[in-house]
PASEBA-1860 file (N, C-alpha, C; in nm, 3 decimals):
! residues 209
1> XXXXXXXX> 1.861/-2.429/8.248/1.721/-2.388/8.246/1.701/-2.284/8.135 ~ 1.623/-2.317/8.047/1.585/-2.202/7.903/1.463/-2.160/7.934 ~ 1.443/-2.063/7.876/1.335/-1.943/7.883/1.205/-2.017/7.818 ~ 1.100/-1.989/7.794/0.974/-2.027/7.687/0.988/-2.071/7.571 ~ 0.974/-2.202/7.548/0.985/-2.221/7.423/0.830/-2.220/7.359 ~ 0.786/-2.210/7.394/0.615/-2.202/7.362/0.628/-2.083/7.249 ~ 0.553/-2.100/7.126/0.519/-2.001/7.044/0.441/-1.900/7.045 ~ 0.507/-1.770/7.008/0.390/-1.711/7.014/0.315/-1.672/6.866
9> XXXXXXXX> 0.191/-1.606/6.932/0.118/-1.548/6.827/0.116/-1.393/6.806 ~ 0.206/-1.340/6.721/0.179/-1.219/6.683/0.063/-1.169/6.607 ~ 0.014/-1.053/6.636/-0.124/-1.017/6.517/-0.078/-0.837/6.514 ~ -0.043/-0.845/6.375/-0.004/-0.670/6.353/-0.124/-0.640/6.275 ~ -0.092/-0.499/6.294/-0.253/-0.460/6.197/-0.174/-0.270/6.176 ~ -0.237/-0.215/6.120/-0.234/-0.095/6.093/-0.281/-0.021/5.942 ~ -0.263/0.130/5.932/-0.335/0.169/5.798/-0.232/0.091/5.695 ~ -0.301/0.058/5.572/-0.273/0.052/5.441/-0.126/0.199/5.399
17> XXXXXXXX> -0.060/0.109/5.367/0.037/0.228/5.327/0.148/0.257/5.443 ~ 0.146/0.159/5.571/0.207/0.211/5.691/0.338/0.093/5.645 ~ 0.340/0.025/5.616/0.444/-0.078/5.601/0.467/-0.172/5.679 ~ 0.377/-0.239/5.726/0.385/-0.345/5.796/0.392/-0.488/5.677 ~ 0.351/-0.485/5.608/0.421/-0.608/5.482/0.571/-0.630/5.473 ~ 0.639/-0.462/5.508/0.830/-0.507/5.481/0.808/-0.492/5.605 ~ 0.779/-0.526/5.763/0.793/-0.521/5.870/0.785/-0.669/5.841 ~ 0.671/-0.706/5.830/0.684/-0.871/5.878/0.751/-0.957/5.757
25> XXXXXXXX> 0.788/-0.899/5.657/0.863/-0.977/5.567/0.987/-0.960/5.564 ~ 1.083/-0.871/5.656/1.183/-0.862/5.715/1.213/-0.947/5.846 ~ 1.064/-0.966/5.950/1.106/-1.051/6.098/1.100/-1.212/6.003 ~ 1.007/-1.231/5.925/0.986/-1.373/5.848/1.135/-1.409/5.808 ~ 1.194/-1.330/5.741/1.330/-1.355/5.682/1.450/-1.358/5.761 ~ 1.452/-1.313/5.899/1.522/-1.286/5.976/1.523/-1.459/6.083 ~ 1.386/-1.496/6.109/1.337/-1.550/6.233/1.289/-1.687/6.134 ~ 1.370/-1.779/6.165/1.345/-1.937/6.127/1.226/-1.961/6.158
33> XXXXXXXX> 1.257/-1.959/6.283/1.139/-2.026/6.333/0.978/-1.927/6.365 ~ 0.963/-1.865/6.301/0.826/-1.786/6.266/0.778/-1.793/6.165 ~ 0.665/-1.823/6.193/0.562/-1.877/6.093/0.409/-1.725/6.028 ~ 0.377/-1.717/5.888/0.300/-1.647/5.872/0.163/-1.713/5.825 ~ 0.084/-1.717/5.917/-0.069/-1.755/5.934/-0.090/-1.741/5.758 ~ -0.164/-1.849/5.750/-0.254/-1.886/5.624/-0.391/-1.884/5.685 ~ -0.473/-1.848/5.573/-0.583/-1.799/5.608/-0.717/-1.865/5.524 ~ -0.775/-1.892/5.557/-0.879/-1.974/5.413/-1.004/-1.883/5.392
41> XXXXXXXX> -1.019/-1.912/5.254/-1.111/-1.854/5.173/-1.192/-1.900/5.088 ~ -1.296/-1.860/5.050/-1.391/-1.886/4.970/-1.393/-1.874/4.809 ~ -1.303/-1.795/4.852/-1.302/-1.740/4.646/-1.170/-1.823/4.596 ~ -1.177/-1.802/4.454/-1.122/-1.891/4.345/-0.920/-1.846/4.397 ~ -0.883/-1.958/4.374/-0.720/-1.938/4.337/-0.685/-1.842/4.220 ~ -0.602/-1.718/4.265/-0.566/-1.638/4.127/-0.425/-1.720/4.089 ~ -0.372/-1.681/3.991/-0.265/-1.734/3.918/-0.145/-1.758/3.973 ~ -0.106/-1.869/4.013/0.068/-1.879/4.069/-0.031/-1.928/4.233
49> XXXXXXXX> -0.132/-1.850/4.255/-0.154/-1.930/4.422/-0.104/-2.053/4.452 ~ -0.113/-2.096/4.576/-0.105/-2.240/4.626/-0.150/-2.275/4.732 ~ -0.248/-2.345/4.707/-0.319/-2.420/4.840/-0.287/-2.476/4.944 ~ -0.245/-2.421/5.063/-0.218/-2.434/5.181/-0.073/-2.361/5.223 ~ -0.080/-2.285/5.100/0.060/-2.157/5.118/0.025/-2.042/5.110 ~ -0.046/-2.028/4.973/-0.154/-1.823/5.004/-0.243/-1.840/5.092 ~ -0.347/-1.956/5.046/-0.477/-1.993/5.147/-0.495/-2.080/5.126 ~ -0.562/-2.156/5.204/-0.650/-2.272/5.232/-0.802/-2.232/5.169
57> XXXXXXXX> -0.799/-2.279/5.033/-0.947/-2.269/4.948/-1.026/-2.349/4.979 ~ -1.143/-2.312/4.992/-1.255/-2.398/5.095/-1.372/-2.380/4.997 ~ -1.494/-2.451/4.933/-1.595/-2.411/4.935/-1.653/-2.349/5.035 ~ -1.782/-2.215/4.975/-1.884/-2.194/5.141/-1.947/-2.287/5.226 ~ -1.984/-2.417/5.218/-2.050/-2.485/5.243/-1.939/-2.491/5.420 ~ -1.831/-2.592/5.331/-1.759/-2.588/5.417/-1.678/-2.485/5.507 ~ -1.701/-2.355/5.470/-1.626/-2.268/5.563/-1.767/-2.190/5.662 ~ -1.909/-2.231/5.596/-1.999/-2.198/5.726/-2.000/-2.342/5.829
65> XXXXXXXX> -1.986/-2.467/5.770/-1.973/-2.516/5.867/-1.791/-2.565/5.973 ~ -1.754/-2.449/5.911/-1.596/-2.446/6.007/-1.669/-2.323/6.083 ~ -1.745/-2.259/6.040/-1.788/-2.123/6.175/-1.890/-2.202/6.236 ~ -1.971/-2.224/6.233/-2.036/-2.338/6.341/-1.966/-2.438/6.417 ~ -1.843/-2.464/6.365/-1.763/-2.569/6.446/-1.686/-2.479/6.547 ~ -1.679/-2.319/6.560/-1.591/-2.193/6.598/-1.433/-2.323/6.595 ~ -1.403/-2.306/6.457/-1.324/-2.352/6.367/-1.205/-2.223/6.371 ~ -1.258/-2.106/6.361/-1.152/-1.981/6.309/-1.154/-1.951/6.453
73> XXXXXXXX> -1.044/-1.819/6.458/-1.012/-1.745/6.525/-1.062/-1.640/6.501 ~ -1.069/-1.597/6.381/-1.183/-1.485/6.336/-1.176/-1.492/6.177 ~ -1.330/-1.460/6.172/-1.354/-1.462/6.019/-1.428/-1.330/5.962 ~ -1.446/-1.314/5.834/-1.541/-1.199/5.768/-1.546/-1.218/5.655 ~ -1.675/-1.127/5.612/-1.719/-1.165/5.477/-1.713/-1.071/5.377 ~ -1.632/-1.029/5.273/-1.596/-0.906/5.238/-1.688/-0.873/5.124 ~ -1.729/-0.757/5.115/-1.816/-0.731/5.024/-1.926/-0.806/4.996 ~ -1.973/-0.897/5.073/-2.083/-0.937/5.101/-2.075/-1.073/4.969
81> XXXXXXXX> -1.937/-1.123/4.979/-1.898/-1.207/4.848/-1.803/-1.327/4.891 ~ -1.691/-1.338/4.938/-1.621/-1.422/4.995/-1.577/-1.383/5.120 ~ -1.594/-1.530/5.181/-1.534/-1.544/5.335/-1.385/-1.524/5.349 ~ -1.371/-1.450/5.419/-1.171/-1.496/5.469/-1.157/-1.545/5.638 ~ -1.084/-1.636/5.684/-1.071/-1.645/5.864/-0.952/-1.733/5.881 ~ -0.989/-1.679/5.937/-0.774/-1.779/6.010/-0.798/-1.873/6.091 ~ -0.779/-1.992/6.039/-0.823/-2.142/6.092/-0.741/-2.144/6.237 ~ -0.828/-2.206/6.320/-0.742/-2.225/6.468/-0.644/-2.315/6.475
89> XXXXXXXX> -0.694/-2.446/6.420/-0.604/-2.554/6.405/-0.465/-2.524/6.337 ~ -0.457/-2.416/6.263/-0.292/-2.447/6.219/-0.271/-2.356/6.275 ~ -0.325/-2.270/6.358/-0.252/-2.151/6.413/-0.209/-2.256/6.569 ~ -0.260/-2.303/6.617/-0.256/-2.328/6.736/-0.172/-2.535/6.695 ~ -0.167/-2.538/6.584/-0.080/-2.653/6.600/0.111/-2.591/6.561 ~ 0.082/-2.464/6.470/0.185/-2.421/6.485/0.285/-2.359/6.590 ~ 0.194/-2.334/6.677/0.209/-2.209/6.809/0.230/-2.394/6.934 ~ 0.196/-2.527/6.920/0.237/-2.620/6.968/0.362/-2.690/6.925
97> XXXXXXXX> 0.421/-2.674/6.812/0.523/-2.709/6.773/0.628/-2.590/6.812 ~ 0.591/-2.502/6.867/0.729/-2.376/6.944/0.726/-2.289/6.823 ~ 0.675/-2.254/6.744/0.702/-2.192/6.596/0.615/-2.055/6.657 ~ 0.653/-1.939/6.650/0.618/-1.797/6.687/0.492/-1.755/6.523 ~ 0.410/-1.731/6.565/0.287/-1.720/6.416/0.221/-1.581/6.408 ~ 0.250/-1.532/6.273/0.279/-1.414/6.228/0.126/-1.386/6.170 ~ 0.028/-1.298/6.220/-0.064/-1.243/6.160/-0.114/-1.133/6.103 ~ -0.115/-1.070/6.036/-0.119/-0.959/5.952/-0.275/-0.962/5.921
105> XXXXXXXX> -0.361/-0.864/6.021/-0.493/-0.858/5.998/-0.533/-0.744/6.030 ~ -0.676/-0.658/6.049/-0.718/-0.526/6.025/-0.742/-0.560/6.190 ~ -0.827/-0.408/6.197/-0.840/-0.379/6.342/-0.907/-0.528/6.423 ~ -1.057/-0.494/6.362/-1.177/-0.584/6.399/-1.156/-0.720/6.372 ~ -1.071/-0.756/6.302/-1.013/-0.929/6.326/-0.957/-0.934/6.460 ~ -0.825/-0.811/6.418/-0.762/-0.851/6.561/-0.809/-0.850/6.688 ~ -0.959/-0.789/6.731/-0.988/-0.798/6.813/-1.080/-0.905/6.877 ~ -1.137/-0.966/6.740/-1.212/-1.104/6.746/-1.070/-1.198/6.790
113> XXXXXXXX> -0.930/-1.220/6.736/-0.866/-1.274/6.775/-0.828/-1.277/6.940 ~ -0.801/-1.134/6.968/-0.804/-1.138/7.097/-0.903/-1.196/7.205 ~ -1.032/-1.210/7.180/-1.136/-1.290/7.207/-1.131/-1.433/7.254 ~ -1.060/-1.496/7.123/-1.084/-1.595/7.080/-0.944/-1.642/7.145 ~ -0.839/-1.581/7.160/-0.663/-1.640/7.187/-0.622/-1.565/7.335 ~ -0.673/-1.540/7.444/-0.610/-1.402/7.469/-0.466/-1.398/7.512 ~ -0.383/-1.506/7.472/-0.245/-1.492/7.495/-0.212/-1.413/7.403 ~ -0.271/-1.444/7.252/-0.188/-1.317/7.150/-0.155/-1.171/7.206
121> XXXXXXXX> -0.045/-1.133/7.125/0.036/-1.032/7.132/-0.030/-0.933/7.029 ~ -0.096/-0.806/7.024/-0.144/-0.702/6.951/-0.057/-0.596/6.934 ~ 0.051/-0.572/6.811/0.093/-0.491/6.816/0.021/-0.374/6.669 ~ -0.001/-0.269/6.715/-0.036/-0.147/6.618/0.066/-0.122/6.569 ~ 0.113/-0.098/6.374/0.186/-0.018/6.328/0.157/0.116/6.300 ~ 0.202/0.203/6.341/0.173/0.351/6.362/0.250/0.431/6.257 ~ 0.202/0.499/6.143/0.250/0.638/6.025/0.326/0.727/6.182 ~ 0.445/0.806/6.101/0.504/0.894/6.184/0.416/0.987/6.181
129> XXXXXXXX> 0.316/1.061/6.105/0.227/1.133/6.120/0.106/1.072/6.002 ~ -0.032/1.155/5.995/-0.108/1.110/5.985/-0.030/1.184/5.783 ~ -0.008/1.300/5.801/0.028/1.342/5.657/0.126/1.256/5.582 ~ 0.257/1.217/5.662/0.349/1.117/5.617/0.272/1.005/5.526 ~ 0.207/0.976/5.632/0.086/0.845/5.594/0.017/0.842/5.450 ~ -0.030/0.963/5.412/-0.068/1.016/5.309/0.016/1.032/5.189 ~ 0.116/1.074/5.244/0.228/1.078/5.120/0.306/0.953/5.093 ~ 0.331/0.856/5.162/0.366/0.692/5.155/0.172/0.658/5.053
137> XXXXXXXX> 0.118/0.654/5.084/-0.007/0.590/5.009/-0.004/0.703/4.808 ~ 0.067/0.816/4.833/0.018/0.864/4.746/0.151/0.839/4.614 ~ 0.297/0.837/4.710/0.405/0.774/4.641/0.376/0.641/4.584 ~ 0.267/0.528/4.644/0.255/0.397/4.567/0.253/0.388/4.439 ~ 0.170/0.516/4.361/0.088/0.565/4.250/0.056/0.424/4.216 ~ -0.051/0.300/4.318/-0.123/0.228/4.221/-0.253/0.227/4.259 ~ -0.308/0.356/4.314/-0.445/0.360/4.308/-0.501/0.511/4.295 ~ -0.589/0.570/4.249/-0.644/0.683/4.178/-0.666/0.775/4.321
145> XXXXXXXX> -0.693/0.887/4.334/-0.696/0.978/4.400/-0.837/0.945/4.508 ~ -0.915/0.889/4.423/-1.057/0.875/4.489/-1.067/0.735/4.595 ~ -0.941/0.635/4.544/-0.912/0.548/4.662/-0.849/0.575/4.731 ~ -0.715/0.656/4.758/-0.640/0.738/4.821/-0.729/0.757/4.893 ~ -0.855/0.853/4.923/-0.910/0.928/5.011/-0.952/0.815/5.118 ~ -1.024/0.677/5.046/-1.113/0.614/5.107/-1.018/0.560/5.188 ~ -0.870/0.537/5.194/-0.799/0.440/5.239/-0.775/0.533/5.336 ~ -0.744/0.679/5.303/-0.712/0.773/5.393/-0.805/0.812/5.522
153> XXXXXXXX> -0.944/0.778/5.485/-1.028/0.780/5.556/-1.073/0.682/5.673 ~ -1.027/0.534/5.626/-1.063/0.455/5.692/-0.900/0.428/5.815 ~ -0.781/0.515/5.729/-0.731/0.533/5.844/-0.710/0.601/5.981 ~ -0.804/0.704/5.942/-0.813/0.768/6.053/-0.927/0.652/6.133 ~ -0.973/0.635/6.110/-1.104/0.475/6.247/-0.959/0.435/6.273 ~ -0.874/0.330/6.187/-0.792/0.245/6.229/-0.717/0.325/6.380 ~ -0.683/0.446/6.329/-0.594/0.502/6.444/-0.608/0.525/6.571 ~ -0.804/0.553/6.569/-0.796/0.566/6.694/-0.876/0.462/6.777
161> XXXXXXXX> -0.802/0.348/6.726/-0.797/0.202/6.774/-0.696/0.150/6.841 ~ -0.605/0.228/6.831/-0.463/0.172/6.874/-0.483/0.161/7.021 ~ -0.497/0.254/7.085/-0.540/0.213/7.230/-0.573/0.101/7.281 ~ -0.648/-0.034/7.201/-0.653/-0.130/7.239/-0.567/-0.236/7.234 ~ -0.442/-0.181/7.168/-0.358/-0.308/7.128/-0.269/-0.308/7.282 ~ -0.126/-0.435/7.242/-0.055/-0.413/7.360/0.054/-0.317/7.375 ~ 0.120/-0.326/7.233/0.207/-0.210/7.219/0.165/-0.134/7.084 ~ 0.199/-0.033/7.073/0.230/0.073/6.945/0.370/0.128/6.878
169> XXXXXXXX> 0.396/0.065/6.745/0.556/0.068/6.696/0.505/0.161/6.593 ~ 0.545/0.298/6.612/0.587/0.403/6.487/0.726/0.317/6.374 ~ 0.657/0.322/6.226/0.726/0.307/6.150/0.786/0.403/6.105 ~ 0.896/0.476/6.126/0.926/0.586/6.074/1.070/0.547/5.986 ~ 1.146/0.455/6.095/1.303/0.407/6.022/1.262/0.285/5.985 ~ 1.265/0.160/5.843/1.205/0.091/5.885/1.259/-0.019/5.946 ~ 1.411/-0.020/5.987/1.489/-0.110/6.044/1.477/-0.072/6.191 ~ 1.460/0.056/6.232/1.431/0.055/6.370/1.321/-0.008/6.432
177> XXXXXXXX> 1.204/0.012/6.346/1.087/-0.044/6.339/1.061/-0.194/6.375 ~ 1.153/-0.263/6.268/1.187/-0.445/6.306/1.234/-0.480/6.432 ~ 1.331/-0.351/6.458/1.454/-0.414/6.571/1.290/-0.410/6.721 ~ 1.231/-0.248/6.688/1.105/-0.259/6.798/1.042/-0.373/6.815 ~ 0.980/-0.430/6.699/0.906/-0.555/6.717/0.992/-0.661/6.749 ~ 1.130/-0.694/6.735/1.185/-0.794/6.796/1.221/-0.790/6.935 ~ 1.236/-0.645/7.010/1.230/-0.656/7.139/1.099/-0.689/7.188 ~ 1.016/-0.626/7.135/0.887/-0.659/7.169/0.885/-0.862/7.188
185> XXXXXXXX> 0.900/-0.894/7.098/0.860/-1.075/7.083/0.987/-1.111/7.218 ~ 1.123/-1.056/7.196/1.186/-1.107/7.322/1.116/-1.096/7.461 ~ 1.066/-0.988/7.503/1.022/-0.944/7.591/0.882/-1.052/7.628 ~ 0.804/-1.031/7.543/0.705/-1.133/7.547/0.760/-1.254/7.604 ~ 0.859/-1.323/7.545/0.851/-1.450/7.571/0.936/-1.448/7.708 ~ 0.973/-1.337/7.761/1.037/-1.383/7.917/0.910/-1.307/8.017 ~ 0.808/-1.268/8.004/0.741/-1.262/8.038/0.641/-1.420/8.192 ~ 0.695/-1.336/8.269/0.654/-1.477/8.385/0.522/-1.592/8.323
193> XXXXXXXX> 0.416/-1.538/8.278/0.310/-1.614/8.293/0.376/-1.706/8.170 ~ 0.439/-1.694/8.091/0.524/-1.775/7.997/0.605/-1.845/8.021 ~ 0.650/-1.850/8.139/0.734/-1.906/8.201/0.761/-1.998/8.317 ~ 0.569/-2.053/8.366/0.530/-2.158/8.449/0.623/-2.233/8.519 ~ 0.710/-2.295/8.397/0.774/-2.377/8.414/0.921/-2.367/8.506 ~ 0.974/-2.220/8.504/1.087/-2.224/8.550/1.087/-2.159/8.700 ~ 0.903/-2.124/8.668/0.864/-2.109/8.793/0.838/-2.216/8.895 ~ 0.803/-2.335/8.880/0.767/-2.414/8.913/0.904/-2.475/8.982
201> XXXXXXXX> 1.005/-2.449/8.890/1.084/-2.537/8.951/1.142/-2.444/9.034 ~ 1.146/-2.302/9.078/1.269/-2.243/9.178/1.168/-2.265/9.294 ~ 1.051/-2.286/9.284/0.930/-2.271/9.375/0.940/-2.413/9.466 ~ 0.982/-2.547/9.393/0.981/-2.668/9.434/1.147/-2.690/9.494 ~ 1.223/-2.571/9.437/1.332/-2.598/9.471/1.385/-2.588/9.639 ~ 1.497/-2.670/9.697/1.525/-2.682/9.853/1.621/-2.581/9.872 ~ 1.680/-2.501/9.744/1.794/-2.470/9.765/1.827/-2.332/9.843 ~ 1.918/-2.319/9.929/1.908/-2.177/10.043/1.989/-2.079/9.941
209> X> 1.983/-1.925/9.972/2.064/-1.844/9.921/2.205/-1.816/10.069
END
């Protein structure tokens, strides 16, 4: 008798500058069988892209009528210029083939996701402090002092969001950090309501102790 093979859906989110890109590009490289959500968009392919590997390029036409079809899991419109949303169908044909699906989105997606999935898993990546945070964004040196602030700013909203997720992983080591989120996904998947099945059978079973 094996545990869940059912996939899950991860959705990380946290400030800019916290390192959740080498978080999930460390579990990606680690974990065969995990998959990182493609996302479709409205705007043009930049150079080297590939269609149905960075994103799924859509005219608008067709990506208002994928939101009328509630096509996404969640979508938005950035700068009041191109759409971005994470199609249900490959999230949820991937998450049917047993493949664990990796989402990397901001607060307010993830919570439209939660909406929309509520099996997903919400984990917050958390700065060891809010100054650390500051000095990781300011070591990048690829944006000017005056974006620094704005990014700095909009992390403080992000933070005190965390409360809604399921867990909260401080990035401070960043291998400790991975090893957190992989207990985390173990844990998840032995989780009873994941596990119907093996319930079903000790439940049907005759056998005495």
């Amino acid at each position: 008798m094996k545990q869940s093979r059912e996939g899950l859906l991860l959705v990380v989110s946290g400030p800019a500058g916290v390192g959740k890109g080498s978080i999930d590009g460390i579990l990606l490289e680690r974990h065969r069988n995990m998959r990182l959500s493609v996302s479709a968009t409205t705007r043009s392919p930049r150079p080297g892209e590939i269609d149905g590997v960075h994103y799924f390029f859509i005219d608008e036409e067709r990506f208002r009528q994928m939101i009328a079809e509630n096509a996404f899991l969640e979508y938005m419109q950035v700068f009041n210029m191109h759409y971005y949303g994470t199609p249900r169908a490959y999230v949820e044909q991937e998450l049917r083939a047993g493949h664990d699906v990796l989402l990397e989105i901001d607060v307010q997606g993830a919570m439209r996701v939660k909406e929309s999935y509520p099996d997903a898993v919400l984990v917050f990546v958390a700065p060891p402090s809010m100054s650390a945070l500051k000095e990781r964004l300011i070591g990048r040196n690829t944006e000017t002092p005056e974006q620094i602030e704005k990014r700095f700013a909009t992390a403080y909203q992000e933070v005190r969001c965390m409360n809604r997720y399921d867990y909260i992983v401080v990035n401070d080591v960043l291998d400790v950090a991975v090893r957190r989120m992989e207990h985390i996904i173990n844990a998840e998947k032995c989780r009873a309501s994941r596990n119907q099945a093996i319930i079903n059978e000790f439940a049907g079973g005759k056998d005495e102790i």
